[in-house]
Structure formats: structure tokens, C-alpha cells
C-alpha positions in Angstrom: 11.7 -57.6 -40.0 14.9 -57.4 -40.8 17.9 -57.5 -38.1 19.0 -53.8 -39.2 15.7 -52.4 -38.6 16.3 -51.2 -35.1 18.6 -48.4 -37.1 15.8 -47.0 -38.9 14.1 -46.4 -35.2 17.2 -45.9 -33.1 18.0 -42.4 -34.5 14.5 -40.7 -33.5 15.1 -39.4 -29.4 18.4 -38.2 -30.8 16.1 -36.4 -33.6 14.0 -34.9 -30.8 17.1 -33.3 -29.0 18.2 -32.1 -31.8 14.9 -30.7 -32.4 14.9 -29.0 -29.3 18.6 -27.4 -29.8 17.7 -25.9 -33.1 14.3 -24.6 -31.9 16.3 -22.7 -29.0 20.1 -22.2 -29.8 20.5 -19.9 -27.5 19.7 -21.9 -24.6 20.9 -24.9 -25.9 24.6 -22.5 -26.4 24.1 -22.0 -22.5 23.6 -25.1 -21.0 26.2 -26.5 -23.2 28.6 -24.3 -21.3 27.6 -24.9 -18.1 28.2 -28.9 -18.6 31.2 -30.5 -17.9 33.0 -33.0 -19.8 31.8 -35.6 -17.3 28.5 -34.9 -17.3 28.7 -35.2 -21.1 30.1 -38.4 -21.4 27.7 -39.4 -18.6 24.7 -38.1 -20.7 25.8 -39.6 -24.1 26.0 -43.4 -21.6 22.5 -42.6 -20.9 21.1 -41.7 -24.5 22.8 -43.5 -26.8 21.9 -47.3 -25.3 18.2 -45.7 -24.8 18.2 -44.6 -28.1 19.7 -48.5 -29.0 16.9 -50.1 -26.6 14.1 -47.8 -28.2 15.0 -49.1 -32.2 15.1 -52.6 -30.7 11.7 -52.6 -29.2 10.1 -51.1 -32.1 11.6 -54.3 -33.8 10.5 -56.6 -31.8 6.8 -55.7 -31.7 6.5 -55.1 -35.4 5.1 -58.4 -37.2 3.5 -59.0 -40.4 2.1 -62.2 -41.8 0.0 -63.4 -44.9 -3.3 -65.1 -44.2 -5.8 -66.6 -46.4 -7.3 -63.4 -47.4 -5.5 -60.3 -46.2 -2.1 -59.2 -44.9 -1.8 -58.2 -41.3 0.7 -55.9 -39.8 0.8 -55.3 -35.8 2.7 -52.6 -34.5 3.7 -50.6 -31.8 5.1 -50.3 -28.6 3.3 -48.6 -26.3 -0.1 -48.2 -28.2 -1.1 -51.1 -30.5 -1.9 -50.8 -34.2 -3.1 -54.2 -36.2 -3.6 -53.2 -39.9 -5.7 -55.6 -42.1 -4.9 -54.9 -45.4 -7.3 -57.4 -47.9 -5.1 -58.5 -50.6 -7.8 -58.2 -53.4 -7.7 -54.0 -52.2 -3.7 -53.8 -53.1 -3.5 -51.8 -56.2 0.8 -51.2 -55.9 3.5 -52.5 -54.1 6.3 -50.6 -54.2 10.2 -51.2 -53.2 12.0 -48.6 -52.6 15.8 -48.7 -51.7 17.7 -45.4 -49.9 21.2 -45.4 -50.3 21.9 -46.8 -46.5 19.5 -49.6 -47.1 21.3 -50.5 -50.8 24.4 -50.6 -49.0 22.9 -52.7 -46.3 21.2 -55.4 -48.9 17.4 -54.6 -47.7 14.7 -53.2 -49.2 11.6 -52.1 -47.6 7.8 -52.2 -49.4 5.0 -49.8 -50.0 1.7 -50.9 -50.7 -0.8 -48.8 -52.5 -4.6 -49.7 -51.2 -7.9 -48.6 -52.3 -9.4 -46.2 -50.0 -6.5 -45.7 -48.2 -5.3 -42.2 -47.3 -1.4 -43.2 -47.1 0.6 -46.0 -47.9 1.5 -49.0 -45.2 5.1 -49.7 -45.1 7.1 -53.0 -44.4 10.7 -51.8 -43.1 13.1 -53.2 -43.9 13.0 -56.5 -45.2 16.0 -58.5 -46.9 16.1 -57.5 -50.9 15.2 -60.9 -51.8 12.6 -61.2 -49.3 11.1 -58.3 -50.2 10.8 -59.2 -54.1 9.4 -62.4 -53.5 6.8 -61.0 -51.0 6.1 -58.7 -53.3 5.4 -60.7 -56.1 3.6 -63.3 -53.6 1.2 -60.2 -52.6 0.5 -59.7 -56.6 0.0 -63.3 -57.3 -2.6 -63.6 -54.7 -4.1 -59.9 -55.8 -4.0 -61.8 -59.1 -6.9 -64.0 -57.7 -3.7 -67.0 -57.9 -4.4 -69.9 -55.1 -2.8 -69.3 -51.7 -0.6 -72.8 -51.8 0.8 -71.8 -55.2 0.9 -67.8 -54.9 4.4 -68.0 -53.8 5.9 -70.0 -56.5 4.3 -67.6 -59.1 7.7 -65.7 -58.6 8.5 -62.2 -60.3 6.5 -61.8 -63.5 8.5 -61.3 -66.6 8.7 -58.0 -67.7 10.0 -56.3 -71.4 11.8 -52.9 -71.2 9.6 -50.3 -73.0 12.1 -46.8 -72.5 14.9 -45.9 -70.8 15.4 -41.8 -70.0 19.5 -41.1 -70.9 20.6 -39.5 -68.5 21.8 -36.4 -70.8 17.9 -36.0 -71.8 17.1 -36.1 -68.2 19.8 -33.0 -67.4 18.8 -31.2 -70.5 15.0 -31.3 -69.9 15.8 -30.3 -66.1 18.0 -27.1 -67.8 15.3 -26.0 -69.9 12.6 -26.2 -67.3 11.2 -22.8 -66.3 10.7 -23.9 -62.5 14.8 -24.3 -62.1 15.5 -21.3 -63.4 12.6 -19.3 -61.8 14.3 -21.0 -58.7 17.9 -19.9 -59.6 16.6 -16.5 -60.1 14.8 -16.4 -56.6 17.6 -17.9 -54.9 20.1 -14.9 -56.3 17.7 -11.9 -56.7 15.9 -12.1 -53.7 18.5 -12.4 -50.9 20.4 -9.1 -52.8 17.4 -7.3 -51.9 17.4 -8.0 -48.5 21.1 -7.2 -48.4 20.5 -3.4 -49.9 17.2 -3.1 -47.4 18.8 -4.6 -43.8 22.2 -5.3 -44.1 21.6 -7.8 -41.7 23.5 -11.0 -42.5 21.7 -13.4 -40.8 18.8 -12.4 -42.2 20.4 -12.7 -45.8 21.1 -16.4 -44.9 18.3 -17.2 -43.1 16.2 -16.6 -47.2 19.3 -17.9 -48.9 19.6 -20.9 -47.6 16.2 -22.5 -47.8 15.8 -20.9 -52.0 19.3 -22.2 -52.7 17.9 -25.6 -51.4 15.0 -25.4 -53.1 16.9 -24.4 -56.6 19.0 -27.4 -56.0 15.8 -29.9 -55.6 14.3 -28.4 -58.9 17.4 -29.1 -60.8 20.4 -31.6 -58.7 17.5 -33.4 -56.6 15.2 -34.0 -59.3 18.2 -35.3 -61.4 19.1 -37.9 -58.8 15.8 -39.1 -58.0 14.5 -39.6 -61.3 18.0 -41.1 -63.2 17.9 -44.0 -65.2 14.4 -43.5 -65.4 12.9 -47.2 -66.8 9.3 -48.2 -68.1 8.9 -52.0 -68.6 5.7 -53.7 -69.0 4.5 -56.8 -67.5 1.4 -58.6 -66.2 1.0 -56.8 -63.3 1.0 -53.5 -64.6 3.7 -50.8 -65.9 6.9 -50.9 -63.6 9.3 -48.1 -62.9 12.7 -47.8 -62.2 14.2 -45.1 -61.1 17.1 -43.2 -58.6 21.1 -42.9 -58.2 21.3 -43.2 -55.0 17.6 -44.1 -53.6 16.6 -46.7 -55.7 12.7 -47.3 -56.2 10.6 -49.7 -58.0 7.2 -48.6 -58.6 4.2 -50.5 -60.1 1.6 -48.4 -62.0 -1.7 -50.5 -61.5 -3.7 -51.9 -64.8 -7.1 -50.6 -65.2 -6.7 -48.2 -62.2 -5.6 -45.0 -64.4 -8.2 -42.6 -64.2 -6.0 -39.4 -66.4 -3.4 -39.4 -69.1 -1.5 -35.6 -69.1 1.2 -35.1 -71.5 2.8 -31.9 -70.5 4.6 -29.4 -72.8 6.7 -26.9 -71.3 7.7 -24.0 -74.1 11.6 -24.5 -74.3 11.4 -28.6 -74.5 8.9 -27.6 -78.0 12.0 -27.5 -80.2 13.6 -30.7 -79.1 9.8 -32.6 -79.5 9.9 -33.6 -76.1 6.8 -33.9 -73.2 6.4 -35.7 -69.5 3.8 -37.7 -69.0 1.7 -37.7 -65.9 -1.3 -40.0 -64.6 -3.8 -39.8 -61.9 -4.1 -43.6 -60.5 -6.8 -44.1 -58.3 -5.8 -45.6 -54.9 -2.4 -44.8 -55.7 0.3 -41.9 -55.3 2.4 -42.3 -58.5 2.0 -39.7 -60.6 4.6 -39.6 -62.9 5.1 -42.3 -65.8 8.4 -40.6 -67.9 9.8 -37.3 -67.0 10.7 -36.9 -70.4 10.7 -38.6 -73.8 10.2 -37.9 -77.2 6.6 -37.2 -78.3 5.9 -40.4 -80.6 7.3 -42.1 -78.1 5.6 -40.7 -75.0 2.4 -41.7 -77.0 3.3 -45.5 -77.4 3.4 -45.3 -74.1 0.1 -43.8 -73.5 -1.3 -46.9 -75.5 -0.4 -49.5 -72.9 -1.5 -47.6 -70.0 -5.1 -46.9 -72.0 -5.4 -49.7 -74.4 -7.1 -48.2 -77.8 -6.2 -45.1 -77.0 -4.6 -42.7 -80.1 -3.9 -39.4 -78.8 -5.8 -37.2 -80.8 -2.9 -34.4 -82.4 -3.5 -30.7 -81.6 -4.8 -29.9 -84.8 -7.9 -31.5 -84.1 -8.6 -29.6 -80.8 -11.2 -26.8 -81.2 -10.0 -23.5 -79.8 -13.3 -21.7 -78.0 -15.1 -18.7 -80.5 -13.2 -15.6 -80.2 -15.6 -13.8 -77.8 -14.1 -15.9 -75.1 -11.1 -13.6 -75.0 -13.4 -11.4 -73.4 -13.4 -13.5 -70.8 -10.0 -14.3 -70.7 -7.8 -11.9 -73.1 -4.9 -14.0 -75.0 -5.1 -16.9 -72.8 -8.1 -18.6 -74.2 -6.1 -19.8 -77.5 -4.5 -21.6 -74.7 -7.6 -23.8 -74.1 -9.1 -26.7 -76.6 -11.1 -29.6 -76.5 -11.7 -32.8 -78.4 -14.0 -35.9 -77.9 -13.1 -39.2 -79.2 -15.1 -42.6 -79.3 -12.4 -43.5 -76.8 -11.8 -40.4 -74.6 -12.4 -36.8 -73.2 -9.6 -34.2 -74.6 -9.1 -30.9 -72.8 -5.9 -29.0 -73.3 -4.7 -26.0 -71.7 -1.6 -23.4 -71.1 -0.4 -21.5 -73.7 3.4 -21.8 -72.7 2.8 -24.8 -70.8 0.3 -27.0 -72.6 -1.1 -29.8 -71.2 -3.8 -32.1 -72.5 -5.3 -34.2 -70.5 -7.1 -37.3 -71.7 -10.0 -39.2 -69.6 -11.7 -42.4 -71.0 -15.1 -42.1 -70.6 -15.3 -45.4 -69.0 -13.4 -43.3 -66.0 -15.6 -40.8 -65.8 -17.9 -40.0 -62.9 -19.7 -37.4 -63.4 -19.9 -34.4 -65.9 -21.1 -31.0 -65.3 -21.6 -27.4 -67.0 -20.2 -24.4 -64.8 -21.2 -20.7 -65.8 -20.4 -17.6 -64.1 -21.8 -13.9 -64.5 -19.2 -12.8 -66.7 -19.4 -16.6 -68.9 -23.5 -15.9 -69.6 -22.9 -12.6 -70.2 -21.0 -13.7 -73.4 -23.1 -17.2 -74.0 -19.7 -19.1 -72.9 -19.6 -22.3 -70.4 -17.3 -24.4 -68.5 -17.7 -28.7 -68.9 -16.1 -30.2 -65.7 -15.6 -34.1 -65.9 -14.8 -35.9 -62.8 -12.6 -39.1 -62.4 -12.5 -41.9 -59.5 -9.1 -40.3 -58.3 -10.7 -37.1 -57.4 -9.6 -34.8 -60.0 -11.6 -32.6 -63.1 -10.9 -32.2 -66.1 -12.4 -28.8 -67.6 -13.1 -27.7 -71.4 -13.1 -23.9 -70.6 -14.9 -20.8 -72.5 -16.7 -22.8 -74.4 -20.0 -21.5 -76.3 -23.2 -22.0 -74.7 -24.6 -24.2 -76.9 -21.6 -26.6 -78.2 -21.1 -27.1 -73.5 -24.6 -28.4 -73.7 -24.3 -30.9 -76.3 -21.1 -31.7 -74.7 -22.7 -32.3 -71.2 -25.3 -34.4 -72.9 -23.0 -36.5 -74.7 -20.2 -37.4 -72.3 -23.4 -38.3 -70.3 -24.3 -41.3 -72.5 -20.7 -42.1 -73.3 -19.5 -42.5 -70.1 -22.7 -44.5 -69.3 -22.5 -47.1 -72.5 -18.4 -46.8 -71.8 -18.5 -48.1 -68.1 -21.0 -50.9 -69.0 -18.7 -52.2 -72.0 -15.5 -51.8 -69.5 -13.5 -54.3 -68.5 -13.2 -55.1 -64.7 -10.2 -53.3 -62.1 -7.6 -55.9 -61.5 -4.2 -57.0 -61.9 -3.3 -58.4 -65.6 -2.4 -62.4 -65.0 -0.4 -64.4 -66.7 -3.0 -67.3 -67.9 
């Protein structure tokens, strides 16, 4: 790793003090005073070189190296950890950049791997070195030649969008979760104030909502500016962050769900966000928001042949379904293609999701009491990231062909598929 590394580790027994302070402040208020200045500067000789000698050690037993088949990573001081990671399993690898490390010049890498529940991390490395391990790790994921997997290099890659940063702020001020937020963050610490008068109990709720307003609106803003899509042969890539750069990958083949999600106040500028569910990965998000022609170009290269199908063509349930759900069930539609599964839902949020049936797993028809009563069904389809996709309140009879016929789809779909794995070059 990389000679700053010990920094990234150094900081954590003065975290647990501080843990400890905050838990008790009382206490901590009372054996503050009873210490003298001596015994201060006598304590802070003894923590802060333990703290340094901890950060070091952690360094010094962490090692990584790339074998024929798989990359290894030992760690740990006290208790050993050995992770074998095969390299045909990698589905991402990520580099992400926090503000200290950009200012540093290192870079550290996350690697996406089927079946895995979280993501290994390589901490820090130099920038350079971490690109060109990265793109080593690709070209042998690639199926490339171990001797020549390292002089693949960086793949080329050809800028698809860019979110301006004024379209990023205006989508984040028109988004119902900042305002609800906002609204939280001011309404609900004035009642506290007329029912206790108390005013550490007024700061104890502020703070917390007006940190949680300012990640819905500020946070979000900084971690997703300059938002960039580019497409090369190892997949979709993502730029994004002001002050924590990251670089993420979104694996070809590996998308299981396309959601293009309309909140009600971006419907008069045309705009949507598009989110994915990857499987083996945690990247979710493909463009916070875009215009919708363009947002669907972009569908296209993450589900080659796919057209998303326009709303018009979505059936709405029959009308006794708003016995079931009253006004809500116009929010509901459904739409099969020779290429995908359509569902939408939300009436002030829409959001249609789209599943090829090549990524389907399995299909199913849900009714309760209340659905037989009025000859209505649910049609769940499952996807290898371990999510459903529902066509709600629809009648008896149209679920049923439905079930059938994603059935056979999804059968003939995933024997004409192509294979999982990373796009090469020739």
C-alpha cells in the first residue's frame, strides 16, 4: 500500500475516546477537571505515538498480489484475513478519491464480486497505480493473457452525457424529499419548543433533521456533480463528486432492471433519473437527471435492443381495481415487449421499470382475499439481483396469460442470451 496509508488507520483509538466522551459527557466533563496539565500532555505522549504505531502496523501487514487466477489480499494484525477474490468473479472496480486522498495523489479501489455481500477495498494506492491495476484486473476479467494483461492499459472510452451542474441544483430544488426534509427540519422542532420549552431537547431533533435536509439537497449536490456517463469496452463508467471524486464501472450484461423515475414537479421540464439493479454490484444510479430522450439513449447501451415502450402504450388495470385501491390504481400499468417486461407505478412519482426477459427468474401470480373478490391479480417477476417487479390489479384472466407467457419468454430469452462478461476490445 501506499506510504500514507498508516493515516487512514492512525485516527481509529482516538475515534474510540472520542466515542466514549460523547457517550458519557458528563463524566468525561469530570475527569477532565480533575486532570492536570501534566498529566495531559503525559497522556497525549502516550496516545498519539500509539495511535501512529497502530496505523503503521496495519500497513505493514496488509498485502495484495495478482496470481495467475485470482487476487489475494492478507490482512490484519492481530487476527488474519486472506481474501481470494477469482478475477473471472469481478463484475466492477471502482476508484474512489475523498478530498484528503485527492490532495494526497492516491486513490484507493473497490471491487464489485459476484456473490459477495460487500465490497473488498485496496487502501490507498498511488492514483496511477491504482488505474493501471485497475485496468490490469479488467483485462484479465476480460479473459486477456496474464503476460500481456498489463499492457492492455485503460480502455478508451467516448463521453455519452454530462449532468450541468445547474440541472443537477434544479432537479435537487424541485425534489419532494428536500423539501419534505426542510419542512421537517423547521416544523417539527417548533413543536417541541411550544410542548417542553426545553432547549436541549429542541436541539437534540434540530440538529440531526437540519443534517438530514442538508444531505437531501447540499450533500447530494456535492456527491453527484459533474455527473459523467462514457462508454467503453468494459462497461458504462461514471464520474462523479466535488470534493470526493469516484469512478464507477457499471458491469455489461450484469443489469438485471432499468427504472426511469418521474417525480411530479421535474414533468414540466421533461426530465427523469435513471436507476439500475446490477447484480453482484452496489451501483444503483446511472444519471440523476437528464432529459427524457436522452435518458432513453442511454437505456439502449445498457440493454442493447431495448426501445422504451412510451406511456401510451401501458394498459391501466379495468376500473374495478379501484375497489381495491381507490385513485391510486391509474397509477399502475403494464406492457410486454418482444424485448422486455414493463410495469409502471406511482401516480405523482412514476416509475417504470423495465426487465428483459432474458433476466428474469422466475414469474408468479399473487391474489389476496380482497383481489379474488373482484377477479383482480398481482404478476411478480423476479431478477438475479434479488428484486420483483409487480404488474398490480390486474384482471384475473389477462395475470394468467401474462404468467404463462413471461414463462416461455423468459425461457426462449435466456437460451438466445448472450453470455455475462466484460465487453473486449478484439
Amino acid at each position: 500500500m501506499h506510504p500514507v496509508t498508516p493515516l487512514r488507520r492512525a485516527w481509529a483509538p482516538l475515534a474510540v475516546l472520542a466515542g466514549w466522551a460523547v457517550h458519557d459527557p458528563g463524566q468525561t466533563q469530570r475527569q477532565l477537571e480533575r486532570l492536570t496539565t501534566t498529566t495531559l500532555l503525559a497522556a497525549l505522549a502516550v496516545i498519539v505515538p500509539a495511535a501512529a504505531l497502530y496505523g503503521f502496523l496495519t500497513w505493514w501487514y496488509t498485502h495484495f498480489a495478482v496470481t495467475g487466477g485470482e487476487l489475494r489480499i492478507r490482512t490484519g494484525l492481530v487476527f488474519r484475513r486472506t481474501a481470494h477474490i477469482r478475477l473471472e468473479r469481478i463484475q466492477a472496480v471502482d476508484v474512489t478519491q475523498p478530498l484528503l486522498a485527492r490532495v494526497a495523489g492516491v486513490a484507493k479501489l473497490r471491487l464489485d464480486v459476484v456473490g459477495a455481500d460487500k465490497k473488498d477495498e485496496l487502501a490507498f494506492l498511488g492514483e496511477r497505480e491504482a488505474r493501471a491495476l485497475r485496468a490490469e484486473l479488467l483485462a484479465r476479467a476480460a479473459g486477456f493473457a496474464p503476460g500481456t494483461a498489463h499492457e492492455v492499459g485503460e480502455a478508451p472510452s467516448r463521453e455519452l452525457l454530462r449532468v450541468p451542474p445547474p440541472v443537477l441544483a434544479g432537479s435537487l430544488l424541485l425534489a419532494g424529499s428536500t423539501w419534505g426534509a426542510l419542512a421537517a427540519a423547521l416544523v417539527v422542532p417548533l413543536l417541541l419548543w411550544t410542548a417542553t420549552h426545553s432547549l436541549w431537547t429542541v436541539l437534540a431533533t434540530a440538529l440531526p433533521l437540519l443534517g438530514a435536509a442538508g444531505a437531501n439537497s447540499v450533500g447530494r449536490f456535492v456527491a453527484d456533480y459533474d455527473w459523467t456517463v462514457a462508454e467503453s469496452p468494459d462497461g458504462l463508467r461514471i464520474d462523479r463528486g466535488l470534493l470526493d471524486r469516484t469512478h464507477e464501472t457499471v458491469p455489461p450484461g450484469r443489469v438485471q432492471t432499468v427504472r426511469i423515475v418521474e417525480p411530479v414537479l421535474w414533468r414540466g421540464r421533461g426530465w427523469v433519473r435513471v436507476e439500475l439493479d446490477v447484480a453482484g454490484s452496489s451501483n444503483s444510479v446511472l444519471v440523476p437527471v437528464a432529459p427524457r430522450e436522452v435518458a432513453e439513449s442511454l437505456v439502449a447501451h445498457v440493454l442493447p435492443g431495448v426501445t422504451v415502450p412510451p406511456y401510451a402504450a401501458l394498459s391501466r388495470p379495468p376500473r374495478r381495481a379501484g375497489r381495491c385501491v381507490p385513485l391510486w390504481w391509474r397509477g399502475h400499468g403494464v406492457v410486454v415487449t418482444d424485448a422486455v417486461f414493463a410495469a409502471r407505478h406511482g401516480l405523482l412519482r412514476r416509475s417504470l421499470a423495465l426487465v428483459p426477459h432474458a433476466k428474469v427468474q422466475s414469474v408468479r401470480l399473487t391474489q389476496g382475499p380482497w383481489e379474488r373478490l373482484w377477479r383482480l391479480a398481482d404478476v411478480q417477476v423476479d431478477t438475479g439481483a434479488d428484486k420483483t417487479v409487480t404488474a398490480r390489479l390486474r384482471g384475473a384472466e389477462e395475470a394468467a396469460r401474462l404468467l404463462h407467457g413471461q414463462a416461455e419468454r423468459s425461457r426462449t430469452g435466456r437460451r438466445d442470451a448472450l453470455p455475462d462478461r466484460w465487453m473486449t476490445t478484439g
